[in-house]
C-alpha positions as CSV (number, residue, x, y, z in Angstrom):
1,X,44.8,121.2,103.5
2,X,45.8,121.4,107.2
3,X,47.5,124.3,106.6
4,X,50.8,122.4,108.7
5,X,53.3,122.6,105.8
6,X,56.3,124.8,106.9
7,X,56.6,128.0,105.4
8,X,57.9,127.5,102.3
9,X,57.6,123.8,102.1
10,X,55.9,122.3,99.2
11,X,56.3,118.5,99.7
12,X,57.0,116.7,103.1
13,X,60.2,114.8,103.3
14,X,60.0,112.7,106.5
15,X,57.0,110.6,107.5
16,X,55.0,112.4,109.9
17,X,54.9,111.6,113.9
18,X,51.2,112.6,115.4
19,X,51.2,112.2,119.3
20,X,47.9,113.8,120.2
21,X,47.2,114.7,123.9
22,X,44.7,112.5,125.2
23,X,42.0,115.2,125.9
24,X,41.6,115.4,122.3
25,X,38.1,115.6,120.6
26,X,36.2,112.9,118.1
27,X,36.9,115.5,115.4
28,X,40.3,116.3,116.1
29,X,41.3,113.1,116.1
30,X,39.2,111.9,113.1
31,X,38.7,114.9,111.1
32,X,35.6,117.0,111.1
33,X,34.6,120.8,111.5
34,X,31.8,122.8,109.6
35,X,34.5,123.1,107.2
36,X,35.8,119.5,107.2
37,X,39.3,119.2,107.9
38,X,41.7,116.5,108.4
39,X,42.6,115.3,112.0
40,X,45.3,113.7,113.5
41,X,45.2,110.3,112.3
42,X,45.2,111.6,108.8
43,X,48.0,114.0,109.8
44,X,49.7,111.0,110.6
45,X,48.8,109.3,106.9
46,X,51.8,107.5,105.7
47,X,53.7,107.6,109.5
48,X,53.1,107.3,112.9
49,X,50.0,108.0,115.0
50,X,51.4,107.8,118.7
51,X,48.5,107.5,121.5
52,X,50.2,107.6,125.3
53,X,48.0,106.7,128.3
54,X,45.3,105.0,125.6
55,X,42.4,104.7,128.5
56,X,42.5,108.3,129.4
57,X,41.1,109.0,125.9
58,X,37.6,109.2,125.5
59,X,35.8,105.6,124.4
60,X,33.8,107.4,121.7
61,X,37.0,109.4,120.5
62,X,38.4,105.8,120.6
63,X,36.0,103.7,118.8
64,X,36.1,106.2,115.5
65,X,39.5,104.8,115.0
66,X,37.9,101.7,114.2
67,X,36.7,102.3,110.9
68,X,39.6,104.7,109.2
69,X,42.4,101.7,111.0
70,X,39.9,99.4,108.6
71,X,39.9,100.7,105.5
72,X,42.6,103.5,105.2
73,X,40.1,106.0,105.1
74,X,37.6,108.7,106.8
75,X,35.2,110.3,105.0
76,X,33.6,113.1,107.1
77,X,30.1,114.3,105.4
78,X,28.4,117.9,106.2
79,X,25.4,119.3,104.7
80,X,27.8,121.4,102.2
81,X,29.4,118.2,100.9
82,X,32.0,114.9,101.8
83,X,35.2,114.9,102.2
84,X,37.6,111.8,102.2
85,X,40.8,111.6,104.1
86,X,43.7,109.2,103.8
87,X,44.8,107.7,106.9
88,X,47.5,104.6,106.1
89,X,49.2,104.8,109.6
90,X,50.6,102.7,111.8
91,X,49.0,103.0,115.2
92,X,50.8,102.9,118.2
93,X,49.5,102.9,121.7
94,X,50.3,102.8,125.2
95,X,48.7,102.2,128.8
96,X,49.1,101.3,132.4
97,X,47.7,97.8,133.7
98,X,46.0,99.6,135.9
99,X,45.7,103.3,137.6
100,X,48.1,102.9,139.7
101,X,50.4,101.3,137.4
102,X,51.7,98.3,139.5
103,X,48.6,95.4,138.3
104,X,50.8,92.5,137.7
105,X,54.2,94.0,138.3
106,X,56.6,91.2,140.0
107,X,58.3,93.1,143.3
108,X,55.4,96.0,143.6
109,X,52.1,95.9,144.9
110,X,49.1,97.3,143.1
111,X,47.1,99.3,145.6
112,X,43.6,99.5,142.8
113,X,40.5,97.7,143.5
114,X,39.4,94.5,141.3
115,X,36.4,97.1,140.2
116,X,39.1,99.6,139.2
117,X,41.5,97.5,137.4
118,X,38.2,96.0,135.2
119,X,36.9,99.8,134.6
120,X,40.2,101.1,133.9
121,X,41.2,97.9,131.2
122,X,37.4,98.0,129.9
123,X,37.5,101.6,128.6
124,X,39.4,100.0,125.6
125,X,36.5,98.0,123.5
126,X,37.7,94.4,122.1
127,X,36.8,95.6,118.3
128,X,39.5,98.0,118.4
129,X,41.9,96.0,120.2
130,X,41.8,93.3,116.6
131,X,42.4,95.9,115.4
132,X,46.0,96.1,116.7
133,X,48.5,93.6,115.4
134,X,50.7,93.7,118.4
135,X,50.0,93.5,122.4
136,X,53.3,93.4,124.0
137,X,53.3,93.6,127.9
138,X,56.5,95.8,129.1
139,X,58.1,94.0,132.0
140,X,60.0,96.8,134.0
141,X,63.8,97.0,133.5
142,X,66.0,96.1,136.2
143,X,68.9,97.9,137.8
144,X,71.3,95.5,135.9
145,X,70.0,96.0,132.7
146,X,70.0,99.9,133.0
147,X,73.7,100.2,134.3
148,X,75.2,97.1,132.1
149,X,78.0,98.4,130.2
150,X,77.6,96.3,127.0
151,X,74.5,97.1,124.6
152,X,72.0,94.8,122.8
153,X,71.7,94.2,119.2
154,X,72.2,97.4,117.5
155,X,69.9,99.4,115.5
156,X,72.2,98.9,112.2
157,X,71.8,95.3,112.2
158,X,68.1,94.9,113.2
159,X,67.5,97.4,110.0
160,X,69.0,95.3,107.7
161,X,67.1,92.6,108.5
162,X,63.6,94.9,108.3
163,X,65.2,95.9,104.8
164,X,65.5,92.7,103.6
165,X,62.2,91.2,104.6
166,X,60.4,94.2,102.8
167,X,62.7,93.5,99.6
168,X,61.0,90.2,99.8
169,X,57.4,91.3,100.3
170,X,57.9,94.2,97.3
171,X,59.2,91.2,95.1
172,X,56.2,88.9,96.3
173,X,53.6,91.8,96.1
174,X,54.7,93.3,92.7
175,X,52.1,94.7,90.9
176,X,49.7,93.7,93.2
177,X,49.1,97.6,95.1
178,X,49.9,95.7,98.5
179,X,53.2,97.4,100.1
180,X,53.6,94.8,102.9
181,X,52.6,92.1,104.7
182,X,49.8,94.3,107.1
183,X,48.1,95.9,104.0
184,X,46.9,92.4,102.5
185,X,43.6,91.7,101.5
186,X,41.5,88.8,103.3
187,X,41.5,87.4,99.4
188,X,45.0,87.3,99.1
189,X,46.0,85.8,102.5
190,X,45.1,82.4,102.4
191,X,47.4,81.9,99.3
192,X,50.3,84.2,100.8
193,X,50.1,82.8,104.2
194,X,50.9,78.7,103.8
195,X,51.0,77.1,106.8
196,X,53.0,73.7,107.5
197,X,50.5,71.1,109.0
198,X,52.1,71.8,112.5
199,X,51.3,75.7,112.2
200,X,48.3,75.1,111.2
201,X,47.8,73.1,114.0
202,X,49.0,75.4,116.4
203,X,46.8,78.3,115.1
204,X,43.6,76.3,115.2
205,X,44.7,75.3,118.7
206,X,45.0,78.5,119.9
207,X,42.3,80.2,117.9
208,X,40.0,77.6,120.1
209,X,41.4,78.3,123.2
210,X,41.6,82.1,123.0
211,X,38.2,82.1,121.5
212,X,39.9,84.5,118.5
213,X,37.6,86.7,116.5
214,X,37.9,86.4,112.4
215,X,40.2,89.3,112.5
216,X,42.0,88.7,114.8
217,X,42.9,85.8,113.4
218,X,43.9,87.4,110.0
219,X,46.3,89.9,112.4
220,X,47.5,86.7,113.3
221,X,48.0,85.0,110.1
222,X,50.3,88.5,108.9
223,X,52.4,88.6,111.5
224,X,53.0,84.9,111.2
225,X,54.1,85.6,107.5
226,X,56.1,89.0,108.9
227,X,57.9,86.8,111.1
228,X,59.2,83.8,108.7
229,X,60.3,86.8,106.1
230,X,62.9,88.0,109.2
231,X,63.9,84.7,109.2
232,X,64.2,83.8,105.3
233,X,61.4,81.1,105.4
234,X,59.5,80.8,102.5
235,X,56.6,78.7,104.4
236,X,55.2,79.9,108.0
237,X,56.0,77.2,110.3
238,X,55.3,76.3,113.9
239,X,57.4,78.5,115.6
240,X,56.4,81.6,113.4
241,X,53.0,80.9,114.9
242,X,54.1,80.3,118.4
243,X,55.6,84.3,118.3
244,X,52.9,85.4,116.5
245,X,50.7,84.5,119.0
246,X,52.5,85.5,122.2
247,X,52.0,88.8,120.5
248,X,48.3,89.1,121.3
249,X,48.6,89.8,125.1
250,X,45.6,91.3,125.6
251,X,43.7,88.5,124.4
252,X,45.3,85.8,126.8
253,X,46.5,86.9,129.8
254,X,44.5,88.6,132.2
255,X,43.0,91.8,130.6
256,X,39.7,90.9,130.6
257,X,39.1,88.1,132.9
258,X,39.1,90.1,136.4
């Protein structure tokens, strides 16, 4: 429909990679046109939709993502009809902490005003950050680790393990129409999700403290059931929890409380 086949090419065989500049437009991002046509997130459908710098977008452009990262969807309607889109992506984003770059580093400086550190972390609305399962805060890499000789974990092994958490959620979810753990339904995650009494306590702990919206505490819940399939437990437990939450960085550290 895009017209971004290669010549020749009848089906795609790799799962596409969308990295949009971020001076894109509402309807190139989400689809639109007098003639609606897809945009980049349903480019993306089934793959990767890559956003760099994500507060140099526009907030509008931004908050259209909330809906289609909702519900798989975007349905753009003209006066010469509606046309629905598919958009099952995984979103991927990335910012500074600040403009200059250096809010919270450990050895540098930051050289922004409190007022331009808030504006700057504000252009990205809480709604669509519950919207992302993981915030992960990139400490810088040092000299040590850039010119050590010997590597981490390699890529072989960490794939098998992704493999064989995804045969488990294939088995659990057979016949069901859920692929994995981040496409279940709100009905279906209170009896996938078990918690032992000291996850559960821990998760209404720091749902209190954190003051966690409903979904973010469903984002919560899934990654807590992602993490106990890496590591071959059938219940989520405590320490499932515990990483699951250390993955919502923007919601307790110091994002919006400058």
């Amino acid at each position: 429909m895009a017209g971004a086949l290669p010549r020749g090419s009848g089906l795609m065989t790799h799962r596409p990679f969308r990295a949009p500049h971020h001076s894109v437009s509402a309807a190139g991002l989400a689809g639109g046109g007098s003639t609606p046509r897809p945009g980049e997130v349903s480019l993306a459908h089934n793959g990767v939709l890559f956003l760099d710098e994500l507060p140099e977008f526009q907030r509008d452009t931004l908050e259209i993502l909330r809906q289609p990262l909702e519900d798989g969807v975007v349905t753009v309607s003209r006066v010469a009809g509606t046309a629905a889109f598919p958009c099952g992506i995984m979103l991927v984003a990335a910012m500074n902490p600040c403009p200059c770059g250096y809010f919270g580093h450990p050895t540098r400086a930051c050289s922004c005003t409190p007022y331009a550190i808030e504006r700057y972390l504000q252009r990205i609305s809480g709604p669509l950050l519950d919207r992302i399962d993981l915030h992960v805060e990139v400490a810088p890499v040092e000299y040590a680790d850039l010119a050590c000789e010997t590597g981490g974990e390699g890529s072989a092994e960490i794939l098998e393990r992704v493999l064989a958490a995804r045969a488990v959620q294939s088995e659990r979810y057979a016949g069901t129409g859920v692929s994995c753990n981040a496409r279940l339904p709100s009905a279906m995650l209170r009896g996938v999700c078990r918690l032992s009494p000291d996850a559960d306590r821990l998760l209404r702990a720091a749902f209190e403290r954190m003051g966690l919206s409903a979904r973010a505490y469903d984002r919560v819940l899934k990654v807590s059931r992602t993490i106990a399939d890496l590591a071959g437990s059938e219940r989520i437990e405590a320490e499932h929890v515990s990483e699951s939450v250390q993955y919502r960085n923007l919601d307790r550290k110091y994002w919006y409380n400058q």
